[in-house]
C-alpha positions in Angstrom: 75.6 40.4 133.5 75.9 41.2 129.9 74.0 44.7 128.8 72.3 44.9 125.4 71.5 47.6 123.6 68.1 47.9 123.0 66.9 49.7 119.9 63.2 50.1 119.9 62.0 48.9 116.4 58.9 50.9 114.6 56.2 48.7 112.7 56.9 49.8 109.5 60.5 51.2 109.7 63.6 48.6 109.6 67.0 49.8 110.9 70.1 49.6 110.2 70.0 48.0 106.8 72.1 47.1 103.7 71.8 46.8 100.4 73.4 43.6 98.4 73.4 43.9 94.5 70.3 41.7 94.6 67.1 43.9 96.2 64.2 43.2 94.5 62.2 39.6 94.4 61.7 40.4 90.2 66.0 40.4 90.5 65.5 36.8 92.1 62.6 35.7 90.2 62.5 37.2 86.7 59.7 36.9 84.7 59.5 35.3 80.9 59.3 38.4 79.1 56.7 36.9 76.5 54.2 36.3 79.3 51.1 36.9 77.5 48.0 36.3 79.3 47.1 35.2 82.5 48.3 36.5 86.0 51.6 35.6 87.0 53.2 36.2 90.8 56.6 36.6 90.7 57.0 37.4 94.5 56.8 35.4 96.8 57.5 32.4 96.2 55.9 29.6 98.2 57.2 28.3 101.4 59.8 31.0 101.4 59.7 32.5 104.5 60.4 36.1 105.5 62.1 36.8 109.3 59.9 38.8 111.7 60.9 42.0 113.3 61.1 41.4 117.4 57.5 43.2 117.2 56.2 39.7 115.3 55.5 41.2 111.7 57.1 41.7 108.2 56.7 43.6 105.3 55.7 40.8 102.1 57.1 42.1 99.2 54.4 41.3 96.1 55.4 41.3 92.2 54.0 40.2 89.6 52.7 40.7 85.8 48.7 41.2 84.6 47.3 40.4 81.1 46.9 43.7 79.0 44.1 46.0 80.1 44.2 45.4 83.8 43.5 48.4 85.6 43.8 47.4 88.8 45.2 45.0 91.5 44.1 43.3 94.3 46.2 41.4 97.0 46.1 40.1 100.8 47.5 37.6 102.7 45.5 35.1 104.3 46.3 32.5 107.0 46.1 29.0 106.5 44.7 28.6 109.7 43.2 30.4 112.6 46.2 29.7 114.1 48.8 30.8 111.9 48.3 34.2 111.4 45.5 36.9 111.2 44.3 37.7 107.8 45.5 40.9 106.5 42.8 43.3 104.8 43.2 43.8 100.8 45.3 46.0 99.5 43.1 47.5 96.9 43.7 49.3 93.7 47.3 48.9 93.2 47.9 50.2 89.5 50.1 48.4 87.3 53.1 49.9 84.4 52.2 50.0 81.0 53.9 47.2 80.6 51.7 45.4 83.1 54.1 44.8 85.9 52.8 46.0 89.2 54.1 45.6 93.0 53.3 46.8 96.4 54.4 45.4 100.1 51.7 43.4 102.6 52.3 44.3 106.3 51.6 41.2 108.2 52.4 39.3 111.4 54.4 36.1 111.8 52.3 32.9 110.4 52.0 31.1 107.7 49.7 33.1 104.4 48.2 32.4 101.4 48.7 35.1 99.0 45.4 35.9 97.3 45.6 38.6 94.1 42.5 39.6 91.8 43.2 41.7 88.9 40.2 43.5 86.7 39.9 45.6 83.5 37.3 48.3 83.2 35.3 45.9 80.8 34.7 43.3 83.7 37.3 40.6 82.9 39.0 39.0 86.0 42.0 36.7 87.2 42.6 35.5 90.6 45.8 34.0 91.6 47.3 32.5 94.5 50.8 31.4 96.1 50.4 28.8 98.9 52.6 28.8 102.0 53.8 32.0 102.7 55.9 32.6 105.6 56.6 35.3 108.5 58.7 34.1 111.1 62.3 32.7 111.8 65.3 32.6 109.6 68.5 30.6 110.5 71.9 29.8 109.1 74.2 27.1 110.7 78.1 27.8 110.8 80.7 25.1 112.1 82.5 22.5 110.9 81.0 18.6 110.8 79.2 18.6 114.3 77.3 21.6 112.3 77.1 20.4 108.9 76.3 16.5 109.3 77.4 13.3 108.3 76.0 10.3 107.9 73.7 10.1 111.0 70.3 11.6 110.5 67.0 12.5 112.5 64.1 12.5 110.5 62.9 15.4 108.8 60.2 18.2 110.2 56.9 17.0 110.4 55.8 20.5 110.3 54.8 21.7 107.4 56.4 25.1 107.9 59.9 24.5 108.2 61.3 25.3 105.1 65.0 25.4 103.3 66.8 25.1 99.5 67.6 22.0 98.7 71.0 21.1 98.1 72.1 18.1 95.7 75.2 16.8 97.3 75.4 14.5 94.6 74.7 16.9 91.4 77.6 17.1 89.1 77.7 20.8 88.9 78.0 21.4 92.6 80.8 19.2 92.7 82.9 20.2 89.8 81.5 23.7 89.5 81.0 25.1 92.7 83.8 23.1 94.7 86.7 24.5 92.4 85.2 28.0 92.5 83.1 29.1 95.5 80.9 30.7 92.8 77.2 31.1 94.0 75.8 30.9 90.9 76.2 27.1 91.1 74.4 27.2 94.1 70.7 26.2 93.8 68.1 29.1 92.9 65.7 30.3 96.0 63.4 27.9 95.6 62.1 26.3 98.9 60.9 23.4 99.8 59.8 21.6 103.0 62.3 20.5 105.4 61.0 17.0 105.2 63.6 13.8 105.5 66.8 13.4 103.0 66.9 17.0 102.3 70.4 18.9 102.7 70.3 22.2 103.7 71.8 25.1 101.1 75.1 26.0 100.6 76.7 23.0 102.1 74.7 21.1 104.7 75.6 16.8 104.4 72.5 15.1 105.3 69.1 16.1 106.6 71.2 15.8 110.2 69.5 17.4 113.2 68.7 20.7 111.9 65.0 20.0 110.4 63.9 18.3 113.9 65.6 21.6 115.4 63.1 23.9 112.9 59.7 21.8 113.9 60.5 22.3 117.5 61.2 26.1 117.0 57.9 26.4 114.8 56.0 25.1 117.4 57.3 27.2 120.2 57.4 30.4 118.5 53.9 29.6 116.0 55.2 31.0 113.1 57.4 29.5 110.3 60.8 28.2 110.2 64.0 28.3 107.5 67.1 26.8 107.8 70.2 27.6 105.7 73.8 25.1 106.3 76.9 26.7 105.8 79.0 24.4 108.0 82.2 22.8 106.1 83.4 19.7 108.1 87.2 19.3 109.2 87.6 23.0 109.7 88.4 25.0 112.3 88.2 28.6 113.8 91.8 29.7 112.1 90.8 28.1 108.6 87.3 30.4 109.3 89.4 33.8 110.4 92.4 33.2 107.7 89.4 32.8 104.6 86.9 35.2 106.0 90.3 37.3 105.9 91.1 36.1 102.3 94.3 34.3 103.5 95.2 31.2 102.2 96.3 27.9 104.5 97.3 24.7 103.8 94.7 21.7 104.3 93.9 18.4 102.9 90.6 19.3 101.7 89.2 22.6 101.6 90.2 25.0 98.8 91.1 28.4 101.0 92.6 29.9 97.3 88.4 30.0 96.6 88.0 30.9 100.6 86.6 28.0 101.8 84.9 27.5 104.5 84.3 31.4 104.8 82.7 31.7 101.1 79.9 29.2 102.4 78.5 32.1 104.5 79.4 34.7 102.4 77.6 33.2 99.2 74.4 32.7 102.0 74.4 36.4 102.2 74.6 37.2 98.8 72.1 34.6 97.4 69.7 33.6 100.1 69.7 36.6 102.9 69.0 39.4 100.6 65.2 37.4 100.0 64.4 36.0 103.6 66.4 38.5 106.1 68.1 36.1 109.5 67.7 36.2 112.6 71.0 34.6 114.3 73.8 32.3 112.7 74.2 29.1 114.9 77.4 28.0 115.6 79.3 24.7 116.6 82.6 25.5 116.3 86.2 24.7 118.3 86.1 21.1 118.6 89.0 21.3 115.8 90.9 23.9 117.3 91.8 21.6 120.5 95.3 21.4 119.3 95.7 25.3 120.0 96.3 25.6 123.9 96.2 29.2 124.3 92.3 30.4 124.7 92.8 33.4 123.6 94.1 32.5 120.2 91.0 30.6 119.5 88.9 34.1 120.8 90.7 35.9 118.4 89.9 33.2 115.4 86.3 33.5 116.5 86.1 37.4 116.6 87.9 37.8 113.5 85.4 35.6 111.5 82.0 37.0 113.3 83.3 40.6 112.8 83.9 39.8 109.1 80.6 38.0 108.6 78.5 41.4 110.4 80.7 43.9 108.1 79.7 41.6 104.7 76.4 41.6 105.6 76.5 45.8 107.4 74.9 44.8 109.8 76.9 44.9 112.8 74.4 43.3 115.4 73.9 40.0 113.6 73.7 37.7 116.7 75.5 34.4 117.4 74.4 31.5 119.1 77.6 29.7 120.9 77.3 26.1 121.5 80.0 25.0 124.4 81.6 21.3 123.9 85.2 20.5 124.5 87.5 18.1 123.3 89.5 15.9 125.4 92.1 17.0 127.5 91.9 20.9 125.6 90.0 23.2 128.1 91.2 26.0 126.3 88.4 25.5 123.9 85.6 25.3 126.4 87.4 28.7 127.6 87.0 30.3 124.2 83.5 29.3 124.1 82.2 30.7 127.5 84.2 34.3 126.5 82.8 34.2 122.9 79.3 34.0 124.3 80.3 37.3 126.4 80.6 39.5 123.3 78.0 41.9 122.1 74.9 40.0 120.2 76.4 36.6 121.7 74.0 34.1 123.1 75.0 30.4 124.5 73.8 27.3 122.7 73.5 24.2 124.0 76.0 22.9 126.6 77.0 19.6 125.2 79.5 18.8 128.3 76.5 19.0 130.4 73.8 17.9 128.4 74.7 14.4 126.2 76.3 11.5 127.6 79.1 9.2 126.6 76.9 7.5 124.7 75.4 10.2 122.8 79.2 10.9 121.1 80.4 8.1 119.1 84.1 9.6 119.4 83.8 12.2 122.0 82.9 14.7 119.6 80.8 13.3 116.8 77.0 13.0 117.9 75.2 9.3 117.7 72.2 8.5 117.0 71.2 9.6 120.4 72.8 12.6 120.3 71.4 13.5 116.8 67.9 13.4 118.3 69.1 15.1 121.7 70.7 18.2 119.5 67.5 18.9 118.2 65.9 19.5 121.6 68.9 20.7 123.1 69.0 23.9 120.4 65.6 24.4 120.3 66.0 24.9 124.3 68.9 27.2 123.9 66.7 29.8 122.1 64.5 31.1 124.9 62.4 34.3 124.8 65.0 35.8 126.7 67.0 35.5 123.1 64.5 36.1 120.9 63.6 39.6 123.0 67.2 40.4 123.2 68.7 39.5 119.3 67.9 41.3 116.8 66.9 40.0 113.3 68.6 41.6 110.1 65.4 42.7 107.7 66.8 43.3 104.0 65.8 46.6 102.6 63.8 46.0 100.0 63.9 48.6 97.0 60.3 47.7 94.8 61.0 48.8 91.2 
């Protein structure tokens, strides 16, 4: 039986935390300097969504800039239905800088908002403004190689409108020549979020809508609160080509640039660009299938610890949880052995149990999911995340420094 440590979480107080470069939504999201009337939001952004604490709430950060003369500010969150959230009470008299920025934070619980903000001057002129589709709920970011990141087989996007990602252009000519040769996040597309609906790629590095939007609907609908999916799977890799770039250490492979550290950089750029905005609950992980040539188990352990413990110290936050998934490769049980003792470390949970779960049919090559097994994943995943899991992980909440 595998013993957790529990650590009681307090409403308003988010521990342990870290602090990336980028901590403040204004950082992410700068304002025109020359704005000069009107009310502009700068924080948030629509459809992002923020992860919950295990105690279902999150603190909203709100920025923004007022016309001249504004003396005070106005803002609440309301839900966009009775049934996706409760209404939070205005938070009243927030005063803005002399140079008319202002900000404050909106505890709420998980559901999806409408950000409502008045402001007024003393001589009765007013401005309302409002951000649609707000979010407090689930955060996720896929790890693995091309069982994780897609191909060319697709389920249909989320027909709930509140699973959310970044979009990612596989075909856009920076991407490919900028970001491919360099591992550089800035070509990475900005935090702007958009529904998980069909045809859209999950940022960094997702190919294909694949299984994951279907996988977010069912979760939203479980849980009742939002959902956001980040891909930073990198097909034809495996667990050593994860450990050796995570580690910086450069190997030789047909494809993938380790000199930039590919695949590692993928989940590394997630932290830096995307994670300091939205917080994450777990990274889900389909990984293995590639290391079937190694024989010895523990080998392929020690790929897989070296990479997780890289990914909690870059992100200091040494409870991140992992989802497993279990499937193993023809004739190379020492995978499948790798996978069961992986799911035995500390803030491991199992995934899905493709040996038991899909059929032949479902795995066009004994590894590569069908059509079938496309739409099965889905279910399967959403399954694998229980309310045993959700009581027992616990979500990394950025610390968010207001200026």
């Amino acid at each position: 039986m595998k013993l957790f440590l529990l650590v009681p979480l307090l409403l308003t107080t988010y521990l342990p935390v870290h602090k990336f470069d980028i901590v403040s939504p204004r950082d992410i999201f700068p304002g025109k300097n020359d704005v000069a009337s009107g009310l502009t939001i700068l924080s948030p952004v629509s459809r992002v969504v923020y992860q919950r604490t295990n105690d279902n709430n999150a603190m909203v950060p709100v920025t923004g800039h007022c016309p001249a003369g504004v003396k005070f500010i106005d803002a609440r969150l309301v839900a966009r239905s009775k049934d996706e959230g409760t209404t939070t009470n205005w938070k009243k008299n927030i005063v803005p800088s002399s140079a008319g920025i202002f900000s404050v934070t909106i505890e709420a619980t998980g559901g999806w908002y409408n950000l409502e903000v008045n402001a007024s001057t003393d001589q009765g002129e007013k401005w309302h403004a409002v951000v649609e589709r707000v979010g407090i709920g689930e955060v996720f970011v896929v790890v693995g190689h091309s069982v994780a990141q897609g191909g060319e087989i697709n389920a249909g996007g989320s027909s709930d409108d509140r699973v959310s990602t970044v979009k990612l252009n596989e075909k856009d000519k920076i991407f490919d020549s900028l970001y491919l040769t360099s591992g550089d996040p800035a070509y990475l597309p900005d935090p702007v979020f958009v529904k998980a609906g069909a045809g859209v790629a999950q940022a960094p590095f997702a190919h294909g809508t694949y299984f994951w939007s279907r996988f977010g609907e069912l979760i939203a609908k479980k849980e009742n609160v939002p959902v956001l999916i980040y891909n930073a799977a990198f097909g034809g890799t495996n667990l050593e080509h994860w450990a050796k770039s995570s580690q910086g250490i450069q190997f030789e492979h047909g494809f993938v640039r380790s000199g930039i550290r590919m695949p590692y950089i993928n989940l590394l750029n997630t932290f830096k660009k995307y994670i300091p905005l939205t917080g994450l609950r777990a990274l889900l992980a389909d990984h293995g299938q590639n290391d079937a040539g190694e024989k010895d188990p523990e080998k392929i352990l020690k790929n897989y610890e070296i990479f997780l413990a890289q990914a909690r110290k870059d992100l200091g936050f040494s409870e991140l949880a992992l989802v497993v998934n279990r499937q193993m490769p023809a004739n190379a049980p020492s995978v499948r052995k790798a996978q069961e003792e992986m799911i035995e470390q500390p803030y491991c949970f199992p995934g899905p149990d493709y040996d038991k779960d899909l059929l032949k049919e479902d795995k066009y090559d004994g590894i590569h999911l069908s059509q079938s097994g496309v739409d099965k994943a889905a279910v399967l995943w959403a399954d694998a995340l229980t309310a045993a899991f959700f009581r027992e992980s616990t979500p990394y909440i950025p610390d968010w420094k207001l200026k």
